[in-house]
C-alpha positions in Angstrom: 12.9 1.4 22.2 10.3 0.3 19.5 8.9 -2.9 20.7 7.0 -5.2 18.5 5.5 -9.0 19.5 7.1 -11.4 18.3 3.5 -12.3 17.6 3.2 -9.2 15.3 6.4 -10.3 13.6 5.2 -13.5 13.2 1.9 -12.2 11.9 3.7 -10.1 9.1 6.0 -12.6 7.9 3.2 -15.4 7.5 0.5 -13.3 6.2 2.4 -10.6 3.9 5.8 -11.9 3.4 5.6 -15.3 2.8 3.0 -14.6 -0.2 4.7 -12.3 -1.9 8.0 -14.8 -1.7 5.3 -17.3 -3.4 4.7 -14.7 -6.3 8.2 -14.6 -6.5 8.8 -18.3 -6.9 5.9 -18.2 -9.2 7.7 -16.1 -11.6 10.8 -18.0 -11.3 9.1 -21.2 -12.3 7.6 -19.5 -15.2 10.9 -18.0 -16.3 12.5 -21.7 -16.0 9.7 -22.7 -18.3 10.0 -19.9 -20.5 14.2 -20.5 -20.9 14.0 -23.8 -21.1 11.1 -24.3 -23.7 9.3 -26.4 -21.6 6.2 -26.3 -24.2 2.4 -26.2 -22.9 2.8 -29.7 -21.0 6.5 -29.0 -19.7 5.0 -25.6 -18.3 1.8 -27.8 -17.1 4.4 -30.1 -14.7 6.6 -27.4 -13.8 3.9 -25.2 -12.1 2.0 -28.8 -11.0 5.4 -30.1 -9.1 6.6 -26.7 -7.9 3.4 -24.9 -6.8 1.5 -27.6 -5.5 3.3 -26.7 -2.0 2.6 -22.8 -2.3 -1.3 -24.2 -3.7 -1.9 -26.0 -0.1 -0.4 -23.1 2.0 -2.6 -20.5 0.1 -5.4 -23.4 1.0 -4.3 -23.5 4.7 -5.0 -19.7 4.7 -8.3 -19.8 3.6 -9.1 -22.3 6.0 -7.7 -20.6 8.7 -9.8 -17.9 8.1 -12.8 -19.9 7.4 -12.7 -22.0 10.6 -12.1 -18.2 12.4 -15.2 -16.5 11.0 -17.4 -19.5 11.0 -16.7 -22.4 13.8 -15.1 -20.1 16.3 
């Protein structure tokens, strides 16, 4: 049988599923601006409230991978 890590499968959701599910959410947010007529500032708080929790994961990542190339 084909057997893959759960490591592996971990790997792929975190690193190349998970950010394309953020995309995702990103355009949803800016079609619930775009429907609702949110304006400039409406949009501003929309994208603020809603992507400040797929901001700090992107953030995480980058971390990760700092504290992997640099401290380890």
């Amino acid at each position: 049988m084909f057997a893959i890590a759960a490591s592996t499968i971990t790997d792929w959701g975190l690193y190349i599923l998970l950010p394309i599910f953020i995309t995702f959410l990103f355009f949803i947010m800016w079609d619930i601006s775009k429907k609702s007529e949110a304006g400039h500032a409406g949009t501003f708080w929309i994208f603020l409230a809603l992507g400040a929790g797929s901001v700090g994961f992107l953030i995480k990542l980058l971390m990760e991978v700092a504290f992997e190339k640099w401290f380890i």
